[in-house]
N, C-alpha and C positions, 0 to 999 in steps of 0.2 A: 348202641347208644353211647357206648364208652368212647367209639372213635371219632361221631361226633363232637364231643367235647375237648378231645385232645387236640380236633382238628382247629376247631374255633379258637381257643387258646393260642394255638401255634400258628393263626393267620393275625389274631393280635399281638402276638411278641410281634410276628415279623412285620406287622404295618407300625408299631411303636417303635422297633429300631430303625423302619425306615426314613418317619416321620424326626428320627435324632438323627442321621446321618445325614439328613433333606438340611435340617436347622445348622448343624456344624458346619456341613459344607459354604453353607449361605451366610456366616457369621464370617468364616473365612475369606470367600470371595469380598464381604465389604472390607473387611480389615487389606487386603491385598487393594483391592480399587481407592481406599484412603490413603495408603503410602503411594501411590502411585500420583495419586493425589496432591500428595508433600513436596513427590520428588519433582512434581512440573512448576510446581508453585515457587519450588526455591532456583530453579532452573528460570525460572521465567521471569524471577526478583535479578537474577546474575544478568540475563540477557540486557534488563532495564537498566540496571547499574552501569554497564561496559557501555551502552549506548547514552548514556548521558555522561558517561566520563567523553567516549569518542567525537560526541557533541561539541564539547569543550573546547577538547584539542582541537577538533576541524575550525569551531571560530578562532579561536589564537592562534592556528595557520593561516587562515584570510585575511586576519587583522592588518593594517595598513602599518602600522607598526612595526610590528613582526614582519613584512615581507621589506619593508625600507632597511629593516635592521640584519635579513640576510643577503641584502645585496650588496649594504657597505660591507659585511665580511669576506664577499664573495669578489670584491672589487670587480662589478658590472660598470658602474659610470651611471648609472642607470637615474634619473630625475621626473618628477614629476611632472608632465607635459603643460605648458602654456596655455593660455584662456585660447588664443589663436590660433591652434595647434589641436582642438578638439572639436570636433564636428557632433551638434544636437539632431538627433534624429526625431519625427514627430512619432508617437504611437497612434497608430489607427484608432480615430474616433471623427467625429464629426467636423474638427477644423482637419484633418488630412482629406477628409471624404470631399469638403469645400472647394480644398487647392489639388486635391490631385484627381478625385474622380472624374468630371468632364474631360480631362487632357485623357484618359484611361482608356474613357468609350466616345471618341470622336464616332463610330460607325451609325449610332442611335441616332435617331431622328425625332422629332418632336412637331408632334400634331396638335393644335388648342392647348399647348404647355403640359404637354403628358407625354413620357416617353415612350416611343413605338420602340419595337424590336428588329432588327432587317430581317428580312423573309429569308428563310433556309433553301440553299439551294439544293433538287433533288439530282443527287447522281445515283444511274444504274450500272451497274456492273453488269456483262454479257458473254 
């Protein structure tokens, strides 16, 4: 009977220090996954900061300003081009599709005002 009780005793010390060792462990692990935490946060505050400074710089290097102003340093000769001198290109939409899709697909035929397709021709290989 006596070993009994030393035994139960001694299965509850050991499931009480397992149960603090289970706790310590896992106070630790969140205290380690919160700095981890800090360091991506402040890591990721820097990232945003560098990028809105390089933002910056990249528009004051495209600035028209700024690139007229390194090429009088640079003595290019370099001038802004003539109304005459620049060709407008259209972007695809509906007046390009006007003026230029029929010249595109001369091959298309049109039946009752609906476009047909030209028949595919079958080649065999042998």
């Amino acid at each position: 009977m006596r070993f009994g009780n030393v035994a139960k005793s001694l299965f509850t010390c050991l499931a009480i220090a397992t149960v603090g060792v289970g706790y310590v462990w896992q106070k630790n692990q969140i205290y380690r996954t919160g700095d981890e935490i800090k360091k991506r946060e402040t890591a990721l505050s820097a990232a945003e900061k560098r990028n809105t400074m390089l933002a910056a710089q990249l528009a004051q290097l495209k600035s028209p300003v700024y690139l007229e102003m390194r090429c009088q340093q640079a003595n290019l000769g370099l001038i802004a081009p003539k109304e005459t001198q620049t060709i407008r290109l259209l972007e695809p939409g509906p007046e390009w599709d006007a003026r230029f899709l029929p010249a595109v697909q001369p091959a298309a035929a049109q039946k009752n005002g609906k476009l047909v397709k030209p028949a595919m021709k079958v080649v065999s290989s042998k």
